[in-house]
C-alpha positions as CSV (number, residue, x, y, z in Angstrom):
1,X,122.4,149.3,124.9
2,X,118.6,148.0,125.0
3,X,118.0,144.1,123.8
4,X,116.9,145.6,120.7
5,X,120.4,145.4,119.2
6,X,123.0,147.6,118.1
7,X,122.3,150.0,115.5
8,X,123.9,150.2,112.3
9,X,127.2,152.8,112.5
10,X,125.6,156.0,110.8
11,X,127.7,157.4,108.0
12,X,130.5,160.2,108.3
13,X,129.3,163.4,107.3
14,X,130.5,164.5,104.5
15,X,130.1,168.1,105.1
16,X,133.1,167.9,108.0
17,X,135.6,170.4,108.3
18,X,137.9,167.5,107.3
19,X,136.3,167.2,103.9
20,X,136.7,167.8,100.6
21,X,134.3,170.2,100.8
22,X,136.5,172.8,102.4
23,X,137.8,174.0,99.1
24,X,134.1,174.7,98.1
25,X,133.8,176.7,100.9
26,X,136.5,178.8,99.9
27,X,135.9,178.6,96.3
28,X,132.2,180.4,97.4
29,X,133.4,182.4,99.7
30,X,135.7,184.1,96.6
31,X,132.7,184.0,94.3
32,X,130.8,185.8,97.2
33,X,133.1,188.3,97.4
34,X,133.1,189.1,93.7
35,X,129.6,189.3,93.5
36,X,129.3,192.6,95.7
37,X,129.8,194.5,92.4
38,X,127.0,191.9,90.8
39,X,123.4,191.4,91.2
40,X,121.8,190.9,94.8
41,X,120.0,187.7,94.1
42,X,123.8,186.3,93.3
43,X,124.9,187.3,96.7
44,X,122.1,186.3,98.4
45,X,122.3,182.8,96.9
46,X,126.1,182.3,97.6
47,X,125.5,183.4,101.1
48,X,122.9,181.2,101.7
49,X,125.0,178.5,100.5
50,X,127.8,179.4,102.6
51,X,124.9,179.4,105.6
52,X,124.1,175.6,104.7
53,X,127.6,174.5,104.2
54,X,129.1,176.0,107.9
55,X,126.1,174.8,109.6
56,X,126.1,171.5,108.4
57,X,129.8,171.4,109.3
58,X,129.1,172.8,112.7
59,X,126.3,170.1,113.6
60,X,126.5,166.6,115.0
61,X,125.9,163.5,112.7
62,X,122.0,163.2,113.0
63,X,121.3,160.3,115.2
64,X,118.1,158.4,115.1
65,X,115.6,158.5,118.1
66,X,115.1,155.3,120.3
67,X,114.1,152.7,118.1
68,X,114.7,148.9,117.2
69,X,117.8,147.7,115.6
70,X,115.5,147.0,112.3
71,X,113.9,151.0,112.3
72,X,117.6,152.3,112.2
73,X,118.9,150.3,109.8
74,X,115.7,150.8,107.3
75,X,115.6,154.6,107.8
76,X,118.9,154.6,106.8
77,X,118.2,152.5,103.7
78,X,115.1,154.4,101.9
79,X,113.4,153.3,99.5
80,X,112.0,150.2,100.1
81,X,113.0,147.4,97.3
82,X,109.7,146.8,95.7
83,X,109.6,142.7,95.6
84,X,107.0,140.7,93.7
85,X,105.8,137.2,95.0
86,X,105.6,134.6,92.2
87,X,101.6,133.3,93.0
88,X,102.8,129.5,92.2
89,X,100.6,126.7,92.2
90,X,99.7,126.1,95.7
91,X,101.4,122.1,95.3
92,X,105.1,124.2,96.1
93,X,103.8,125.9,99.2
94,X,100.9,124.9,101.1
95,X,100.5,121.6,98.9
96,X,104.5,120.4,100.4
97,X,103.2,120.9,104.4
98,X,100.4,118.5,102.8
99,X,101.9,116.2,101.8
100,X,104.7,116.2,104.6
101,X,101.8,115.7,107.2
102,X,100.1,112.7,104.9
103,X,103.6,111.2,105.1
104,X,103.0,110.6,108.7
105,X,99.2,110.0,108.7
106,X,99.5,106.6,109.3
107,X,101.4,106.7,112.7
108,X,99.8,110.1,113.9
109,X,96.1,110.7,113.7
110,X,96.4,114.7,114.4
111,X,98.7,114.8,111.8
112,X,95.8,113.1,109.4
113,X,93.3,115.8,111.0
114,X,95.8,118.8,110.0
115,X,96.5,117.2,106.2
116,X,92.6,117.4,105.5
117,X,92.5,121.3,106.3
118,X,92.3,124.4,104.0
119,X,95.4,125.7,103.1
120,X,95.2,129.0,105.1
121,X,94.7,126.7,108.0
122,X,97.5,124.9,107.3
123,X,100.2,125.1,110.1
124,X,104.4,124.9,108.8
125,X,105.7,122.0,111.2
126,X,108.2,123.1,113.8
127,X,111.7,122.5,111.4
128,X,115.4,124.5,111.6
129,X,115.0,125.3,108.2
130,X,111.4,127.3,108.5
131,X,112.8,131.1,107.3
132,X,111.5,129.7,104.1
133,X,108.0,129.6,106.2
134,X,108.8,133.3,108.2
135,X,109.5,134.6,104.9
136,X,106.2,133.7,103.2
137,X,104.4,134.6,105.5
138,X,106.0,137.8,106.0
139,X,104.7,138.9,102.4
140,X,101.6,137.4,102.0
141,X,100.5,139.7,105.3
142,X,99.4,143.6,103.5
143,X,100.7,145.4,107.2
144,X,104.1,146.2,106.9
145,X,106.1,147.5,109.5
146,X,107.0,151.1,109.3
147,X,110.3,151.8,107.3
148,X,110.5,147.8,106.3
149,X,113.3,147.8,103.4
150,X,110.6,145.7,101.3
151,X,107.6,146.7,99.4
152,X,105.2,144.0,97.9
153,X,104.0,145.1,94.3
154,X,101.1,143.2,92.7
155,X,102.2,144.3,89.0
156,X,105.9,142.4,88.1
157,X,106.1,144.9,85.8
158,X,106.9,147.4,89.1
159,X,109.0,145.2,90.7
160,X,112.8,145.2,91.3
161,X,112.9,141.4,92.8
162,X,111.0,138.5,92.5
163,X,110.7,135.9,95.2
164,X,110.1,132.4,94.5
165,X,108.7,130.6,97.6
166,X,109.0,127.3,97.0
167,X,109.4,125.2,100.5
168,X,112.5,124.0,99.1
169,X,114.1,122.6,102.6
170,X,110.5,120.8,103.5
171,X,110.1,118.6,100.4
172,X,113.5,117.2,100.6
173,X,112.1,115.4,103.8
174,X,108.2,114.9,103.3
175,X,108.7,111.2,102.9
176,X,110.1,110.0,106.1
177,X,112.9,107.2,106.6
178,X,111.9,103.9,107.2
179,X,113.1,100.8,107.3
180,X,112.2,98.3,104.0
181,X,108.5,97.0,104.2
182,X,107.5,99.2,107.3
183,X,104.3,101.2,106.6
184,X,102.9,99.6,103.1
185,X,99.7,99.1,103.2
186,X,99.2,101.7,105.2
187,X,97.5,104.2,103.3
188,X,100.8,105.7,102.5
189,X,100.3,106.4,98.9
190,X,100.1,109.7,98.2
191,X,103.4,110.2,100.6
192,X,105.2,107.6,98.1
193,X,104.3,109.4,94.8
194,X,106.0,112.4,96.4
195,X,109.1,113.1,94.5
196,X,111.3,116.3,95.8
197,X,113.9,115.9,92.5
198,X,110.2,115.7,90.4
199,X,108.8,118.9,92.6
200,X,112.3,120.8,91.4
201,X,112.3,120.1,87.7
202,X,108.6,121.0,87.7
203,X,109.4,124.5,89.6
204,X,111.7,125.1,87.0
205,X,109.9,124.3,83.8
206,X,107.1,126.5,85.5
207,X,109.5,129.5,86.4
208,X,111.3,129.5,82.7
209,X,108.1,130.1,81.3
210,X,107.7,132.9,82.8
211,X,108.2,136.3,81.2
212,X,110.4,137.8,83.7
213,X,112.3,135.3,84.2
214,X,113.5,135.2,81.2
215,X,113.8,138.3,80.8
216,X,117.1,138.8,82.7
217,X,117.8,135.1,82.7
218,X,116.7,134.8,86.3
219,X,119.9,137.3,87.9
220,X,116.8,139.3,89.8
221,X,115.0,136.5,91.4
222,X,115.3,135.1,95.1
223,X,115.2,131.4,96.1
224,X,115.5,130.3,99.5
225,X,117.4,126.7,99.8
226,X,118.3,126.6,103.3
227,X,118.6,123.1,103.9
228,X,122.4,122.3,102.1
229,X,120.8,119.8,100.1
230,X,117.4,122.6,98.6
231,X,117.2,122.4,95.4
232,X,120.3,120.5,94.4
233,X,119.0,119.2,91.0
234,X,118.4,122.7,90.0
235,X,120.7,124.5,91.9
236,X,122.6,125.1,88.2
237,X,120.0,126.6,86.2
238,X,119.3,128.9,89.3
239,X,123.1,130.0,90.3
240,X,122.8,133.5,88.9
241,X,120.1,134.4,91.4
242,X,120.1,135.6,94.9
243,X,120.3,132.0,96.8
244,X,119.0,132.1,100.5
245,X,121.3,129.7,102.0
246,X,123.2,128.6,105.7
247,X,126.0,128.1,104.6
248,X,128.3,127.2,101.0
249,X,129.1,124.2,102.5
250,X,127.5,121.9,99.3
251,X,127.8,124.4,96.6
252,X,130.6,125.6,94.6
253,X,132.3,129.1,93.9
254,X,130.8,129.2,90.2
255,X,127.1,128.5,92.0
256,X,126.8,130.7,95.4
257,X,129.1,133.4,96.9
258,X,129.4,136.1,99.2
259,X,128.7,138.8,96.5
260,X,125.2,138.1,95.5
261,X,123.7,135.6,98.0
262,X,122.5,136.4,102.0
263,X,123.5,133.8,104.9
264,X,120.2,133.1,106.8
265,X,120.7,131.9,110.7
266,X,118.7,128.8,111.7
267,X,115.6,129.3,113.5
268,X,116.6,128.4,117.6
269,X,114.7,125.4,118.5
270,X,114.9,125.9,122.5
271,X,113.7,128.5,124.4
272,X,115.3,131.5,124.6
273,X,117.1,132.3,128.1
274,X,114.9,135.3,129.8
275,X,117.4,135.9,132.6
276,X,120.0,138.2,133.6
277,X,124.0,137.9,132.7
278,X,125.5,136.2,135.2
279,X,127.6,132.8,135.9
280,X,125.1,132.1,138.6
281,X,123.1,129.4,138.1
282,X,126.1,128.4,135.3
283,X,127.8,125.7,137.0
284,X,128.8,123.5,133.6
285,X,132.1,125.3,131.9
286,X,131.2,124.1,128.3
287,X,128.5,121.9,126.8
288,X,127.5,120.4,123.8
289,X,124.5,117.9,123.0
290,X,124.2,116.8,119.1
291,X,124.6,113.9,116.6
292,X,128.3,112.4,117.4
293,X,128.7,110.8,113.9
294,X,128.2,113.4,110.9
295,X,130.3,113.1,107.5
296,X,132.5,115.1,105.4
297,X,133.6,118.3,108.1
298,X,131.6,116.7,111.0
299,X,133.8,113.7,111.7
300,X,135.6,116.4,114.0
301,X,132.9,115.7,116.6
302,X,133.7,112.4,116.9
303,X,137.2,113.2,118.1
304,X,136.2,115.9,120.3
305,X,133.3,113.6,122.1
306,X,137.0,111.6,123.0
307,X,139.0,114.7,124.1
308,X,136.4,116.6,125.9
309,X,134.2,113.3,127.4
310,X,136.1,112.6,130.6
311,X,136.9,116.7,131.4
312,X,135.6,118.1,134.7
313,X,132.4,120.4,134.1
314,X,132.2,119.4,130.8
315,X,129.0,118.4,129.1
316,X,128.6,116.3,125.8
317,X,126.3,114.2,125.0
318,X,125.1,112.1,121.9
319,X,121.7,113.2,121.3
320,X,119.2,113.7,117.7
321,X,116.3,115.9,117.1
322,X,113.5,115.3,119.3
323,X,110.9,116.6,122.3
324,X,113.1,115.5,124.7
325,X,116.6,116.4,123.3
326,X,115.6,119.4,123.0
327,X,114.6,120.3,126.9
328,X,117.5,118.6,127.6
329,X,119.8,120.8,125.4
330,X,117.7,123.9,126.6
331,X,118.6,122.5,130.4
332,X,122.0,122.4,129.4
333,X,122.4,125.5,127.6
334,X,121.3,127.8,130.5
335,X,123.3,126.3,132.8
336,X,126.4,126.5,131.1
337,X,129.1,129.2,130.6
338,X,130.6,128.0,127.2
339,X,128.3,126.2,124.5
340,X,130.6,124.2,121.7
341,X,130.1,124.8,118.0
342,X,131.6,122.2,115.6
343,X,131.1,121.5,112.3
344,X,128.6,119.6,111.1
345,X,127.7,117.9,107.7
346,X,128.5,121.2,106.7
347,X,129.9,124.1,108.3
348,X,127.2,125.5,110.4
349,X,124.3,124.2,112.5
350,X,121.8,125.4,114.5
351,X,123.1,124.8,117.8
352,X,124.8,128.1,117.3
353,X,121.9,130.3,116.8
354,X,120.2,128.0,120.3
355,X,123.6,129.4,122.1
356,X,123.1,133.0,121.2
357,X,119.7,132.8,122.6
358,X,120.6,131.0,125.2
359,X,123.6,134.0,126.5
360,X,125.8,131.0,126.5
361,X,128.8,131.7,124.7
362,X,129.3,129.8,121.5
363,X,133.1,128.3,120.9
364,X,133.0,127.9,117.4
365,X,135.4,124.7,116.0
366,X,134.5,125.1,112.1
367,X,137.0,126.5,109.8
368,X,135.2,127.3,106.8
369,X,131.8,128.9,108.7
370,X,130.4,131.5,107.0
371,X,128.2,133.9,109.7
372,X,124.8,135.6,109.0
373,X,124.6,139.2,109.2
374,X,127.8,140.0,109.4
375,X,128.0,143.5,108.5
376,X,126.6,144.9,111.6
377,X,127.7,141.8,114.0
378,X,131.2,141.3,115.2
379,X,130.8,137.9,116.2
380,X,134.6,138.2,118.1
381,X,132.3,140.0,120.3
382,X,129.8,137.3,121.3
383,X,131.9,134.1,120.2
384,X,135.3,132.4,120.5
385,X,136.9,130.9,117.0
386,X,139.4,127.5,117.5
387,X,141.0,126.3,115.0
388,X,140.3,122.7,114.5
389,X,143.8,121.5,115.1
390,X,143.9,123.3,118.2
391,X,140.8,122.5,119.3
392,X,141.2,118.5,119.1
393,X,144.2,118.2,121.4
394,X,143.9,116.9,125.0
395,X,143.2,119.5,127.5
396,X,143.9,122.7,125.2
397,X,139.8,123.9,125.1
398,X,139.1,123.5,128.6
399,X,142.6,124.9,129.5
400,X,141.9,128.0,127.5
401,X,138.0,128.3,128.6
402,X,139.1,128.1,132.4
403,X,141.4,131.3,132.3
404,X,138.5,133.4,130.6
405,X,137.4,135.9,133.5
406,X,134.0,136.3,135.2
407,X,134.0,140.0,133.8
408,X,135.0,138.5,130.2
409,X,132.1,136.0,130.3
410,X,129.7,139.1,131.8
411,X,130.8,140.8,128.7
412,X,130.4,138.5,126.0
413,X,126.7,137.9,127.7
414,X,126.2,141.3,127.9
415,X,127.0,141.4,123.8
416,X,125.0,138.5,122.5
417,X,121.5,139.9,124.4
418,X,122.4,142.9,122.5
419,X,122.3,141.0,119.6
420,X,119.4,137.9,119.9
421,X,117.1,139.8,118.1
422,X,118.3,139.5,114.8
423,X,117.8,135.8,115.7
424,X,113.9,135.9,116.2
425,X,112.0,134.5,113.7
426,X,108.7,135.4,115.1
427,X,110.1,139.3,116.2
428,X,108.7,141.4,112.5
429,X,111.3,143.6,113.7
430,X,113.9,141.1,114.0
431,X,115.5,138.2,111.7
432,X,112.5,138.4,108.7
433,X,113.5,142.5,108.3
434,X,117.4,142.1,108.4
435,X,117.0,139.6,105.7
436,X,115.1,141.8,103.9
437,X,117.4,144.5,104.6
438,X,120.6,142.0,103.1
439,X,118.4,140.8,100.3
440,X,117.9,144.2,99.1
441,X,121.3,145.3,99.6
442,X,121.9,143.2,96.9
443,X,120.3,145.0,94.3
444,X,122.8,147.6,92.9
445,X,125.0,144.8,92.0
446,X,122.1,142.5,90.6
447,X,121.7,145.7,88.2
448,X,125.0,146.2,87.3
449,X,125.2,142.4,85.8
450,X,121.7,142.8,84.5
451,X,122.7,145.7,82.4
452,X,126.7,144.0,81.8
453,X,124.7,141.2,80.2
454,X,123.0,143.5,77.8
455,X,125.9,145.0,76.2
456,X,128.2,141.4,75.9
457,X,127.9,140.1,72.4
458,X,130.4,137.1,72.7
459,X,130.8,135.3,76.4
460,X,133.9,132.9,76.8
461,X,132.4,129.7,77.7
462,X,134.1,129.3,80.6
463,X,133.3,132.5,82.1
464,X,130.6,131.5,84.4
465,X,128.7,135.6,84.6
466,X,129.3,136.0,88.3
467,X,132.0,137.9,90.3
468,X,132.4,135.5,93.4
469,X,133.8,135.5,97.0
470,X,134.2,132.6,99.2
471,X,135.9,131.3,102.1
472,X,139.3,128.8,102.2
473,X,141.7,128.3,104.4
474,X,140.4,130.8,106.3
475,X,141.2,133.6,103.3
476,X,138.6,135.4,101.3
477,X,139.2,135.1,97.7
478,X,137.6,136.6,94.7
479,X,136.9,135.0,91.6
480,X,135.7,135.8,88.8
């Protein structure tokens, strides 16, 4: 299998032998039979159907040629949603990288420099959360990729989604942390009238003047709030639409769910490992390099930093976002056979996506995860699920790490190259188009409530319009 991933399973014919469409045989077959005594163009056109049906039987499943992951799955998924990009005021796109970077003026002079250019000049700063960035970019371009499962329409009227590209996850952090009195004076005044709750109520009040938005009441329009905390002020006037998110770690049943929303992955922030599979040049068993101390799920770390910090080949370090963090965890990463996952503030965390990319296997510790893509990844192929309970007793991870085999580890590796590229932000043909591809595999549902709303005349109030399913206790439930 090429590094271009695996390709979507294609469908069971349905003209098989097996099929129901045996007894159609037979029934023409009869009514070919009888028609020797009836006109020639009957015959002709039974026989012809008989012809089509045997043949089809007779043939292999048509199998795409040699293409990318992405082609396969979008020639199987014709045709292309058509998806219309709201043309907001430039202050919830290009105006939020401004005023992030003017937030940081003061203490950095390029980042002054960049603030004072035109927007198209404007770069997205290096962040986990850019697919809100990727995605923006990905429709303002007119060159789409052969067989992309999107279509950009210039007339809503046209259009079967609407995307709303708010950088939702940037503005909750364009004003920096810092300490009481530290950079007044300082020219920091444009950074302090920056309010993101302000920036979400005025989205709104834009967005539900619009005419298709209220149309349908919003059910056919995409946000993307990756960040667990994006658009939290708003998040209830926006639950009936198709929510971008990482994970439903902050949001409730009633608000996101499996049925109408996509998972996105992180974006990797370390370099990807170019090198072969192997445990050469893997001396470390399992690593880890993060923030110790997170709240709610995360405390589990804290515990595990005690179980797992005097182990032999074990790596785990306290570390937090920066330059040289991240060559260090990139350092790490490639030389290790196991890479730990555990929960963070919420669920997920982008350590997992830097492990994939990295062919070091991910042990995920996180009971309530919710994966990206999961319809055409098995990730029992390319990761290892603990349960938390499990996982914090003395010696039981690097017990059960040490009896995994060479040709185990080889196989795994093997498995997640086949599968990085649905993790490359920057690959057209890789994370941006499988979004695309989940986002508009969303439509025949958004549809069916579109047109369910139509035809309710009375609503119970506490019938919150959404058929949900989300994860607890490691069961899938559905509520509706």
């Amino acid at each position: 299998m090429s590094d271009r991933g695996k390709p979507r399973k294609p469908r069971s014919n349905p003209l098989s032998p097996s099929s129901p469409s045996k007894s159609l045989t037979l029934t023409l077959a009869r009514m070919a039979r009888r028609s020797l005594l009836k006109p020639t163009l009957f015959t002709a056109l039974s026989l012809l159907a008989l012809y089509s049906i045997f043949h089809a039987s007779l043939s292999p499943p048509h199998r795409f040629p040699s293409v990318g992951v992405s082609e396969q799955n979008h020639l199987l998924s014709s045709p292309s949603t058509k998806i219309y990009l709201y043309d907001l005021p430039s202050k919830f796109t290009y105006g939020v990288i401004r005023s992030y970077l003017l937030a940081r003026s003061s203490s950095s002079p390029a980042a002054a420099s960049a603030a004072a250019k035109e927007d198209s000049e404007l770069r997205y700063p290096g962040h986990q959360h850019s697919a809100e960035w990727w995605l923006f970019s990905d429709l303002i371009r007119r060159d789409r990729p052969p067989g992309s499962p999107i279509v950009r329409v210039d007339d809503p009227a046209d259009a079967d989604l609407f995307y709303v590209p708010f950088f939702s996850s940037l503005s909750l952090v364009v004003n920096p942390i810092r300490p009481p009195g530290v950079g007044e004076g300082a020219g920091l005044s444009n950074s302090a009238s920056y309010s993101d709750e302000g920036m979400q109520e005025e989205l709104m009040n834009w967005l539900e003047g619009q005419e298709y938005w209220r149309r349908n009441g919003g059910r056919d329009h995409v946000f993307i709030c990756q960040d667990p905390n994006a658009l939290y002020k708003v998040v209830d006037r926006i639950r009936n639409s198709v929510l971008l998110v990482s994970d439903f770690g902050r949001l409730r049943p009633d608000q996101a769910s499996l049925v109408k929303d996509v998972i996105l992955p992180y974006s990797h922030r370390i370099n990807m490992y170019n090198g072969e599979v192997g445990v050469e040049g893997r001396p470390s068993l399992l690593f880890f390099m993060g923030n110790r101390y997170r709240k709610e799920g995360g405390k589990v770390r804290d515990i595990l930093f005690q179980v797992l910090g005097n182990e032999k080949n074990v790596i785990i370090k306290h570390g937090t976002q920066s330059r040289e963090s991240r060559r260090m965890a990139t350092q790490g990463m490639h030389s290790s056979k196991f890479c730990l996952h555990p929960a963070g503030d919420t669920p997920s965390a982008c350590r997992l996506f830097d492990a994939i990319v990295s062919l070091c296997i991910p042990v995920i510790v996180s009971d309530f995860i919710e994966l990206p893509f999961e319809d055409v990844i098995d990730y029992k192929k390319i990761a290892i699920f603990v349960e938390t309970s499990s996982a914090v007793q003395p010696g039981f991870l690097t017990t059960m790490l040490q009896k995994v085999s060479t040709e185990k580890i080889l196989q795994y590796q093997r498995e997640l190259k086949s599968v990085r590229q649905y993790f490359e932000y920057e690959d057209r043909n890789g994370t941006v188009s499988e979004i695309w591809h989940q986002v508009s595999s969303k439509l025949p549902l958004i549809k069916l409530m579109i047109n369910r709303d139509k035809r309710h005349v009375r609503r119970d109030p506490d019938d919150h319009a959404c058929s949900c399913i989300y994860s607890r206790n490691n069961e899938t439930t559905i509520a509706r």
